[in-house]
C-alpha positions in Angstrom: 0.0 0.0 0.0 1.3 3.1 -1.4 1.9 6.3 1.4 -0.7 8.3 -0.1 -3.0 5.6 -0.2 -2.9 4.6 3.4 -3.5 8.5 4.1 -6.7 8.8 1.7 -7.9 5.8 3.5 -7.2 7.5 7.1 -8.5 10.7 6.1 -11.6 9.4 4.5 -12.3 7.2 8.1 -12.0 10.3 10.2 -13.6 12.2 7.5 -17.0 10.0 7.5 -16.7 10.1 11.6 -16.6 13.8 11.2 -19.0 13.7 8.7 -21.9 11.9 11.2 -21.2 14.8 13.2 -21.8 17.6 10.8 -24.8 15.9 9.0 -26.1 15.5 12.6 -25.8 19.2 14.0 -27.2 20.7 10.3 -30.1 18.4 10.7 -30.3 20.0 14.4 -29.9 23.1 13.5 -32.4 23.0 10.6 -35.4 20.6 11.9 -35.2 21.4 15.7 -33.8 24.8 15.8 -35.6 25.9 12.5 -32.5 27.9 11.0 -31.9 28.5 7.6 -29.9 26.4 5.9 -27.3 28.7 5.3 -26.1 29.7 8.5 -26.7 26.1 9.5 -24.6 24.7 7.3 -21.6 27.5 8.4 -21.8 26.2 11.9 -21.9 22.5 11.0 -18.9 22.8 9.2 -17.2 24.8 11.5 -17.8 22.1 14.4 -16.5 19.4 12.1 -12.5 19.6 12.7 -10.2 16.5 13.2 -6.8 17.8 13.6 -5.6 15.5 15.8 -6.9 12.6 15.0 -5.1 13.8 11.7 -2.1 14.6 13.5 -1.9 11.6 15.1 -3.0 8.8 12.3 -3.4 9.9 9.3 0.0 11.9 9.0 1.8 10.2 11.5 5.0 9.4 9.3 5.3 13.4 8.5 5.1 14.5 12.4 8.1 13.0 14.5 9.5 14.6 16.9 11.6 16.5 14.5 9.4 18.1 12.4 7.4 19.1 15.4 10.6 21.0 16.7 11.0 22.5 13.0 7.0 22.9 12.5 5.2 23.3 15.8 1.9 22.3 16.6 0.1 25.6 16.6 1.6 26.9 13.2 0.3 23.5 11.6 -2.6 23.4 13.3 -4.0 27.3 12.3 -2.5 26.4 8.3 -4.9 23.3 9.0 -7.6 25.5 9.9 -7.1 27.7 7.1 -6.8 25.1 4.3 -9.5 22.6 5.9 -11.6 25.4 7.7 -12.2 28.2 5.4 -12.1 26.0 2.2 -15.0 23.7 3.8 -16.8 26.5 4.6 -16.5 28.5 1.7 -16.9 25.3 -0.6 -19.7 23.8 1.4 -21.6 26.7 1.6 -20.7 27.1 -2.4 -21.9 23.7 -3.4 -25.1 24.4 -0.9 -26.0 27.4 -2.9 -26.2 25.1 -6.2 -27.8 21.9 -4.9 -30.2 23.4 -2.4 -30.6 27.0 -3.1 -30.9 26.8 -7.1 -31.5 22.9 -7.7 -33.9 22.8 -4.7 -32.6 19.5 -2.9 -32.9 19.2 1.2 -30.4 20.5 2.9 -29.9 17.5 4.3 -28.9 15.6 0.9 -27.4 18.5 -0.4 -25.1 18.4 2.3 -24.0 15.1 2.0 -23.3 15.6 -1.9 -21.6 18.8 -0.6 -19.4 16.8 1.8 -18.4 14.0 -1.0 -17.4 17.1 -3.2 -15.3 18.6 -0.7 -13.6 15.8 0.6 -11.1 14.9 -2.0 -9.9 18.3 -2.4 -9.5 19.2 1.3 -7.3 15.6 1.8 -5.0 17.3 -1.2 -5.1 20.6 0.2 -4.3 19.2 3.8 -1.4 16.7 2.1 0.1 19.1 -0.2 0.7 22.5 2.2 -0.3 21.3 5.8 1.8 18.3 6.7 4.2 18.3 3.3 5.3 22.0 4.5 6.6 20.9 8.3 8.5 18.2 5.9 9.8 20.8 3.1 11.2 22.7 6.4 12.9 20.2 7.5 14.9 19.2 4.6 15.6 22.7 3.9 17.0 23.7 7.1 21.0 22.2 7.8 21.6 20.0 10.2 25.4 19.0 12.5 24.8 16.1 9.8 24.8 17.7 7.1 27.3 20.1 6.9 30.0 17.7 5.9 29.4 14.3 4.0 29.9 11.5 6.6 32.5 8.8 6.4 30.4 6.2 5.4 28.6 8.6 2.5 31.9 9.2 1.3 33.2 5.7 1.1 30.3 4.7 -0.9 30.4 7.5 -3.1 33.9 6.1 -3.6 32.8 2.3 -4.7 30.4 3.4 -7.0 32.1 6.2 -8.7 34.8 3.6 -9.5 32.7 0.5 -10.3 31.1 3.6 -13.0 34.4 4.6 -14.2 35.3 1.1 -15.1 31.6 0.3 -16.6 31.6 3.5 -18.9 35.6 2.7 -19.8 34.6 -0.9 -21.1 31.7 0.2 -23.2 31.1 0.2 -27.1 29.7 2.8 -29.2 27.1 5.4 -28.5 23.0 4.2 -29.4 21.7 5.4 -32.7 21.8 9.1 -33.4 18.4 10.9 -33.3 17.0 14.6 -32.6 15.3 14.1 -29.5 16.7 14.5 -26.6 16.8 11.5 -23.8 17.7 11.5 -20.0 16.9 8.7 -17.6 18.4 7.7 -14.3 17.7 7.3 -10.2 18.6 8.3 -6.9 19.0 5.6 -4.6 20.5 5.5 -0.6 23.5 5.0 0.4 25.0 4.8 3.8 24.2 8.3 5.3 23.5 9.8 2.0 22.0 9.7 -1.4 23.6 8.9 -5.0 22.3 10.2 -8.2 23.1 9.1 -11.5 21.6 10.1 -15.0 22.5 9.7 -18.2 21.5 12.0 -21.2 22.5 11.9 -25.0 21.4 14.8 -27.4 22.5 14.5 -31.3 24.1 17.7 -32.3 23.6 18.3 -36.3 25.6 19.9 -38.7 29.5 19.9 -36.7 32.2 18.5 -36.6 33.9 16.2 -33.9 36.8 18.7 -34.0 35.3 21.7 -34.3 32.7 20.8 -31.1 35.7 19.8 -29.4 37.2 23.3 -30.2 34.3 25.0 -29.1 34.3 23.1 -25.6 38.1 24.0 -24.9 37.3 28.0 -26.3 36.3 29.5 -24.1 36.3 26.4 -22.1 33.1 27.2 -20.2 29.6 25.9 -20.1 27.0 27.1 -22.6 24.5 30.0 -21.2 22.3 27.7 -19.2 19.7 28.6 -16.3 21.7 26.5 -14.1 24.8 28.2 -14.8 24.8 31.8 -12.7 28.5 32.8 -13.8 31.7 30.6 -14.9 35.9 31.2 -16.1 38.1 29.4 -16.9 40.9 29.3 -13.9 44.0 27.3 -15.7 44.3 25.6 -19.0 46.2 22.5 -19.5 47.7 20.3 -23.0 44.1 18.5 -22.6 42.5 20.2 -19.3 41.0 22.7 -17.8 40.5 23.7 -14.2 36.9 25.9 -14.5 35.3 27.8 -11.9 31.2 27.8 -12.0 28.9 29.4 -9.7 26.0 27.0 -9.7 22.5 27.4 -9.0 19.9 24.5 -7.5 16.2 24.8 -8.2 14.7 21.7 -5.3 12.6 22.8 -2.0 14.7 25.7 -1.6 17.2 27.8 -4.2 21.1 26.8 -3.3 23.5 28.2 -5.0 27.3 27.1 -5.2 30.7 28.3 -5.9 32.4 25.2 -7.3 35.5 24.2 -9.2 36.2 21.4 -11.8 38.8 19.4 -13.1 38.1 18.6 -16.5 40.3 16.2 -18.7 39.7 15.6 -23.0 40.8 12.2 -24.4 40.7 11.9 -28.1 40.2 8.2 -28.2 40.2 8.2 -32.2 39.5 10.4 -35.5 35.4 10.1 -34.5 35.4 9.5 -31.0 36.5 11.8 -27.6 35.4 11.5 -24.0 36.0 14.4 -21.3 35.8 14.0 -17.6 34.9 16.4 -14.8 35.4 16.4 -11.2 34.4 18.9 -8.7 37.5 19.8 -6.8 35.3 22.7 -4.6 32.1 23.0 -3.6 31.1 25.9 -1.5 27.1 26.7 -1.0 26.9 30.4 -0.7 25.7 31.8 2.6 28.1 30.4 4.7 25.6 27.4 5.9 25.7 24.0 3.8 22.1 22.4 3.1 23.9 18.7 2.1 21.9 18.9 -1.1 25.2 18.7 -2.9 28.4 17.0 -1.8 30.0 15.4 -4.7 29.6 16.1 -8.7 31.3 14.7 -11.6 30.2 13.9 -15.1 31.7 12.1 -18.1 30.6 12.8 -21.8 31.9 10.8 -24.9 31.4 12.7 -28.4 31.0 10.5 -31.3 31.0 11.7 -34.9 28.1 10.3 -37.2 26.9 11.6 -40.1 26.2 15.1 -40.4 26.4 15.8 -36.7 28.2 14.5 -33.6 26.4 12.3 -31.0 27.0 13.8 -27.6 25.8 11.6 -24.1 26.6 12.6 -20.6 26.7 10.6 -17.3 26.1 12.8 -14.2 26.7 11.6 -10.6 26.1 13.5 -6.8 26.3 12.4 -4.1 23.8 14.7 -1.3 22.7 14.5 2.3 20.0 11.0 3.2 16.6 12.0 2.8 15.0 11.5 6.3 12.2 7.9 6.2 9.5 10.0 7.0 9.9 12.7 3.6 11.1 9.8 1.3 7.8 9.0 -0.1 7.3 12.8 -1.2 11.3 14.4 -1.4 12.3 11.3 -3.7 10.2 12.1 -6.4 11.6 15.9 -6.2 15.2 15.0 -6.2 14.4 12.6 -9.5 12.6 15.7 -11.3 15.6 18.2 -10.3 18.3 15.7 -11.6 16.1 14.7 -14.6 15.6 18.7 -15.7 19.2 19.6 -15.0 20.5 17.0 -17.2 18.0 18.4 -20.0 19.0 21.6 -19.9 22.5 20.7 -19.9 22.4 19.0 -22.9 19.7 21.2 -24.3 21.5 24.2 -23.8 24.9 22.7 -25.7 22.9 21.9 -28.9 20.9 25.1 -28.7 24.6 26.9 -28.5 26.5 25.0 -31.4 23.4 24.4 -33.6 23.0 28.4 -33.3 26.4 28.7 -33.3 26.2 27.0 -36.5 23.8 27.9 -38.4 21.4 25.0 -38.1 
């Protein structure tokens, strides 16, 4: 059973116990009391809040004691209020209007459509900004454990980078050339952190081998790119370059980086070249480090075919562990940020030497 499921399933229980009581006191309000249905149905509503029955079941796995020191009790429960509170009452009384005051139903029946309406969009509401935000917090705030990579992160970032080094060195030829643009990958745990690898191939048309390779080494730096805030290059070597790149990240929070990169050009034969960049330095601007980014290097081979070279890239960082309770919801971000930077890297190199070029 999927997290989100097992929360629609809570919130639907307590909803319906909820619901007994709000059906209950309009019917009260409305056959004993004789109001209208309108100001009925306001104080109905408004008697029918479960926060801590939500608190407590149905968003259990998002309220450890951790996030209740980073999101306390009254600050969820009055965005609660608000998302739940207001948008019941303002919905209900909406959906009222239609079913009882223009298609005539009893208030009673309208209500309980009312409710059914309502009840999907407040769980989504209540999921997406309630409980999700006292998560969001907590990965964006830096913890003791986060402001270096641990041992253990380290030495695993280690094993895999080499196991990678010696899967891409042993490998054939490049996949067919085509226009689009692919990129595919995963982030997966490690020891104390997380590792990211993607892989990305573009087809660059009408160049050369040697004249993209040209291009890469002058001026040396990236391609305009969103990602990409400012960059120089630092040293240049026979077949290297040492590049400095302030770098921005787009996840929970913005992050941006001052880093440095080792970057070494192999021409392994007249139609084929590979390049390889390490991050010597990374610095996150502000004085405070997030963990969202410990270790970066990629590796790119450039194949000639045709009319055009075929260009693929292999990106790998390591960042901080995702916290048990956040996984279900942070993973999926982390795979979308990794998945759209290594787009618009490749993106923005065959928008800069197709331009370049006239294609």
């Amino acid at each position: 059973m999927s997290v989100v499921t097992r929360r629609f399933g809570a919130f639907v229980t307590i909803g319906a116990l909820g619901f007994v009581l709000q059906v209950g006191a309009l019917a009260a309000l409305t056959s004993l009391a004789h109001w209208a249905w309108l100001p009925a149905t306001f104080v109905a509503v408004e008697l029918d809040h479960n926060y801590a029955w939500h608190e407590r079941w149905t968003w259990r796995d998002c309220a450890p004691k951790r996030v209740q020191g980073y999101g306390p009790f009254f600050g969820r429960f009055v965005r609660f209020h608000v998302a739940n509170g207001i948008a019941s009452i303002a919905g209900n009384i909406a959906l009222m209007t239609l079913f009882v005051g223009w298609i005539g139903m009893p208030a009673v029946a309208g209500n309980v459509l009312a409710v059914a309406v309502m009840s999907v969009a407040n769980f989504t509401m209540a999921d997406r900004w309630v409980f999700a935000a006292a998560i969001a917090l907590t990965l964006a705030l830096p913890t003791a454990a986060s402001a270096a990579p641990p041992r253990a992160a380290v030495e695993a970032w280690d094993r895999y980078v080499a196991q990678t080094e010696n899967r891409l060195d042993q490998r054939g030829g490049l996949g067919t050339a085509h226009d689009s643009l692919s990129a595919h990958g995963e982030s997966f745990r490690v020891p104390s952190g997380t590792i990211s690898y993607w892989r990305g191939s573009v087809f660059i048309r009408g160049i050369t081998l040697d004249r993209l390779l040209d291009g890469l080494v002058h001026p040396g730096t990236p391609p305009p790119q969103d990602d990409v805030l400012s960059s120089r290059v630092l040293s240049r070597g026979a077949n290297s370059l040492r590049v400095y790149i302030r770098l921005a990240r787009h996840a929970i929070v913005t992050v941006s980086y001052d880093t440095e990169h080792e970057m070494t050009f192999t021409r392994r034969s007249p139609t084929v070249a590979t390049a390889r960049s390490v991050a010597t330095r990374i610095e996150e601007i502000g004085g405070t480090d997030h963990g969202f980014l410990w270790r970066l290097q990629s590796y790119w081979r450039y194949e000639q075919r045709g009319d055009g070279v075929l260009v693929e890239l292999d990106s790998l960082t390591l960042s901080r562990e995702i916290p048990s309770f956040a996984r279900a919801i942070a993973s999926p971000l982390v795979n979308r940020v990794a998945r759209e930077s290594t787009y618009r890297t490749l993106d923005a190199l065959r928008h800069h030497f197709e331009t370049s070029t006239g294609t």
